[in-house]
N, C-alpha and C positions, 0 to 999 in steps of 0.2 A: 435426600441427596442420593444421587444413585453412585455404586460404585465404580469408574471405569477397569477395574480389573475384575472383578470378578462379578456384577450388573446387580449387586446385593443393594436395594432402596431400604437408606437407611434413613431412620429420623435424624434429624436436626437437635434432637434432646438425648440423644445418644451418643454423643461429643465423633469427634473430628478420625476417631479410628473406624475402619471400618468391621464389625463385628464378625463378617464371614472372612474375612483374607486377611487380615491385618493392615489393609492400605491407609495408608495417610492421607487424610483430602490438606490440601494445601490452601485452597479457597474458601470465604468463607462467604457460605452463599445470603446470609441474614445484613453484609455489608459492601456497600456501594465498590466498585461497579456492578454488582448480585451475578457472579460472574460463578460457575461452577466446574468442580473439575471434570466432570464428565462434557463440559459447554467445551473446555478448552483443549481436550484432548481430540474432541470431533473437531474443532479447529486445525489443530497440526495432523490431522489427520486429511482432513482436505488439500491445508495447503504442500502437502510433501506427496499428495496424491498416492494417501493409505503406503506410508514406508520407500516410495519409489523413485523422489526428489529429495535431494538438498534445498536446504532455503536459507534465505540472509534474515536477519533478525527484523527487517524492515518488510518484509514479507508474510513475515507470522505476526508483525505488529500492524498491519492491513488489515487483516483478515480479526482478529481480535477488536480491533476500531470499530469496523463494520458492524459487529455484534453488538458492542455495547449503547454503538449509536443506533441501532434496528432499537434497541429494547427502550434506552430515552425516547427516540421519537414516539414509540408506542404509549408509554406513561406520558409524555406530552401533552397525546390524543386524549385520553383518560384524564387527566386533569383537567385541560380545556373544554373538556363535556362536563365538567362537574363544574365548573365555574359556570359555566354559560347554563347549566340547570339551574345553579343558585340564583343567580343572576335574573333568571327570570320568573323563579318559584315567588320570591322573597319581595322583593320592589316591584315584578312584574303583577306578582297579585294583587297589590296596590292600586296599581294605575289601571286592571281591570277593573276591579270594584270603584273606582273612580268611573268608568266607564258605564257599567251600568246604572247609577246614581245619577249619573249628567250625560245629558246629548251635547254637551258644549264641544262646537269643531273643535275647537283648540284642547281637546281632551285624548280626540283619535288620533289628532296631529302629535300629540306627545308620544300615544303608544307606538306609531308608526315610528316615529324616528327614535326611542328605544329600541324597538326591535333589531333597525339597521345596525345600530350602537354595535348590539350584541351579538351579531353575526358577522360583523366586519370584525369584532375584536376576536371570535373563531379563528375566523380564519387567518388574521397575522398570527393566531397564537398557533395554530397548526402548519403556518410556512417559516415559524421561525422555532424548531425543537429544540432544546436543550444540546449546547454545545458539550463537545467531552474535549478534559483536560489531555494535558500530555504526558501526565503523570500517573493518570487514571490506567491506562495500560501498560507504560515501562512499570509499575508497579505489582500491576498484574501477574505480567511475564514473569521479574523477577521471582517474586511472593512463590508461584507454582516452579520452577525452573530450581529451587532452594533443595526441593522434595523429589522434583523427579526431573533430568536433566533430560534434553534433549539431542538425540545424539544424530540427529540430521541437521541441526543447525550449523552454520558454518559463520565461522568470527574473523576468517583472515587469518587463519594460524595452521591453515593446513600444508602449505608447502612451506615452511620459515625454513624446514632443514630443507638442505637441496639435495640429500641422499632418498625425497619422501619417494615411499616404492606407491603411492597413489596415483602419480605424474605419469601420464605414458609419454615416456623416452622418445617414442616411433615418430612424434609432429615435431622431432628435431629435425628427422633424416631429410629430409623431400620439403622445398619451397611448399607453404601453404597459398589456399586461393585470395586470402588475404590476411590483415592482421587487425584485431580489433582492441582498443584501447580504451578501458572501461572505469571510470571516476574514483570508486572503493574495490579495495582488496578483497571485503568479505563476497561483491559481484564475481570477482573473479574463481574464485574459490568455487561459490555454485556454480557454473558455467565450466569450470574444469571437471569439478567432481559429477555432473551429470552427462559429462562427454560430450559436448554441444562444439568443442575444439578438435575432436575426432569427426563428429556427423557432417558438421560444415565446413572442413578445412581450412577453419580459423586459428592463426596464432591467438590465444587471447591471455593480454596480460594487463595490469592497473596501471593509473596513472603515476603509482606511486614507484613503478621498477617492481613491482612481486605478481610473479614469484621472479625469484633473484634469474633463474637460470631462464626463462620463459624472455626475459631481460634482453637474456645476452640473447639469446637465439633470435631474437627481433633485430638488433640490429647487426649480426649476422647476417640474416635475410636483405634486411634495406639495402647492405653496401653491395653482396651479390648481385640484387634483386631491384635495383631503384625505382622499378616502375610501380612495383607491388603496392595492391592498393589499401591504404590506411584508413579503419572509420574509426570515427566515436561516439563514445553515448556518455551520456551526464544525466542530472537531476537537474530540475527547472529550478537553477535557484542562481543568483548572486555568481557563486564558486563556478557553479557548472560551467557557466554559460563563457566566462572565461577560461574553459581548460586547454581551447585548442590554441587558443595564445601562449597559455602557458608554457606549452609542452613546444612550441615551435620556436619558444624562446631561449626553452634547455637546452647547451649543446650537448650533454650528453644522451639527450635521445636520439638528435642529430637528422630532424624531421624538414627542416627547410627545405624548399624546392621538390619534396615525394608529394606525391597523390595521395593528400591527407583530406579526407571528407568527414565532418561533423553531420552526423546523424540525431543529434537532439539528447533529453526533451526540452522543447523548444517552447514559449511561454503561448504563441497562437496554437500552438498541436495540443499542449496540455488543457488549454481550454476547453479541448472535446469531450474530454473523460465526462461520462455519465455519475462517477460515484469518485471524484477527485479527493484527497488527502492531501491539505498542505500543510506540514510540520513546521516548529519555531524553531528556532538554534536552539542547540544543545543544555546553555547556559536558562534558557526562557521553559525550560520543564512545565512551568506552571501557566503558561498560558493555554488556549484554547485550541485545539485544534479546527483551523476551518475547511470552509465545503467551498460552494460557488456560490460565494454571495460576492467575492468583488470579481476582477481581472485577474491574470498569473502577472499580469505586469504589476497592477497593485500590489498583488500579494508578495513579490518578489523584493518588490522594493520595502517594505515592512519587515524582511528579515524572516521571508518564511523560505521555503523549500518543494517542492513535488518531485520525492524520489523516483527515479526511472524505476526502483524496484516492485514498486506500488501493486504490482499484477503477482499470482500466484508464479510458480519458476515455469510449469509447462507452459504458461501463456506468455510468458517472457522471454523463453527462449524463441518459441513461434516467429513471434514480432521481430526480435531484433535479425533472426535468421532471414526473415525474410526482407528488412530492411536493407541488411548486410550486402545481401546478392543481388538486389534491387540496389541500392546506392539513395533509397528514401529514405526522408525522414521519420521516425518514429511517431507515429500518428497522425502524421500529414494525412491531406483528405488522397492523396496518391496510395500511401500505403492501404489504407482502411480498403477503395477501389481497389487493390489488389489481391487485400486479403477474402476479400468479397468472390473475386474469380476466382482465389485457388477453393474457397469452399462450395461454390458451386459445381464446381468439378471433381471436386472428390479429393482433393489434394492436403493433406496435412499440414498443417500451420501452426497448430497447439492452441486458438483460440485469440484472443485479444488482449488488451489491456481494462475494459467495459468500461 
């Protein structure tokens, strides 16, 4: 085990401190998901890009997913090569020495269609890898997050006071270029604390009213400002997909009749994702997380979810900036075309969602 504080490789029969600095490894790399502290540190170190992002806890539980399921698919591989060795060490040497004993057709005809046997069962055994639970990472998290906390994480709790001196004041003063209206508070949070409500001249506040004053300053804006334009973004899920009914049914948002555009994600956008994540509800812990083996519409309708946070924060902020100013939808094949121009010319986007 190596240590991430101080890079001391210590045995694993040398229990759980570590000998040169005293650190605490919180993981325990001998039991499933073989997950180590040094594995999950270079984890939040990517996704906060090395100290320089905030991240929602759906963001660092991506990027941890990804890992675990890189390394099942890998043992996967590794089993399914050992099976398909035995398989054909053991009965295959069989029905050779059968072969050479007897010229009877019906002797090659066997071994041929063994062989296909064991090669078609290859390869469904290699396009179908070991599922990872839901539990196998909130676990994770929690288990290491016990030992050493992480203080870039954002829960939704950062502006609850409205005296927080982290708020800047100044996107009270001056109508913004619009206002964006975002599913979870913890989104919200990242999105303020990395300034992306300063860079873009977006009001950005949750569907839930927080932060409280961010609130009032939206509808503020609206009665001034009624043309002002409104977007939103959600998770492809059930809840999401209804949030701009919802919010146009509150009268306290008081959204009826404004330039309210729904931005996604949308069950045909999220389809595109190359390396998708769709979660169960909260209560389903234990079910599996899957990939793209059905539809987002199946999946949606089974009670799964594909958080719009899904992407690293620099790559999510990119996106939805760029959807924001644009008026597309979040992974529509418009936006992807777009994002394609601004990177061929040199233009800053912060990357994808992949």
């Amino acid at each position: 085990m190596k240590c991430p504080q101080c890079m001391n490789n210590q045995r694993y029969m040398d229990g759980m401190i570590c000998r040169s600095c005293g650190y605490h490894f919180a993981l325990n790399p001998k039991k499933t998901p073989y997950i180590t502290d040094m594995a999950l540190k270079n984890v939040i170190d990517r996704v906060s890009g090395n100290g320089q992002y905030h991240f929602t806890y759906i963001q660092l539980f991506a990027q941890i997913y990804r890992v675990i399921k890189k390394k099942r698919k890998l043992h996967g591989y590794q089993i399914g090569c050992l099976i398909f060795l035995l398989y054909f060490l053991f009965p295959g040497g069989f029905v050779i020495a059968v072969l050479q004993i007897s010229e009877a057709p019906f002797a090659r005809g066997l071994f041929v269609l063994y062989a296909v046997l064991g090669i078609s069962g290859l390869v469904w055994f290699a396009r179908h890898p070991l599922k990872v639970p839901y539990s196998s990472v909130s676990e994770t998290i929690s288990t290491y997050r016990k030992l050493h906390p992480t203080d870039r994480l954002v829960e939704g709790r950062a502006f609850r006071k409205p005296s927080s001196e982290s708020f800047d004041e100044e996107i009270f003063q001056y109508a913004p270029d619009r206002i964006l209206i975002v599913e979870h508070i913890d989104i919200a949070d990242m999105l303020i604390l990395n300034r992306f409500h300063l860079e873009n001249k977006t009001l950005v506040v949750s569907g839930h009213k927080y932060p409280e004053h961010a609130f009032r300053a939206c509808q503020q804006f609206l009665s001034q400002h009624p043309d002002i334009p409104v977007m939103l973004i959600h998770d492809a899920s059930e809840k999401g997909l209804r949030m701009k009914k919802r919010l146009l049914s509150d009268k306290f948002w008081n959204l009826r009749g404004k330039n309210v555009r729904d931005l996604g994600l949308f069950p045909r956008d999220a389809d595109r994702l190359r390396r998708p994540m769709w979660l169960p509800r909260a209560a389903s812990v234990h079910r599996k997380i899957l990939c793209a083996r059905k539809t987002a519409d199946e999946n949606i309708s089974q009670g799964y979810r594909m958080p719009v946070d899904i992407a690293s924060p620099r790559a999510m902020m990119g996106a939805v900036s760029l959807a924001a100013a644009s008026g597309l939808a979040l992974l529509s094949e418009e936006l992807l075309a777009e994002q394609q121009r601004d990177a061929s010319s040199g233009s800053f986007f912060g990357g994808g969602f992949g």
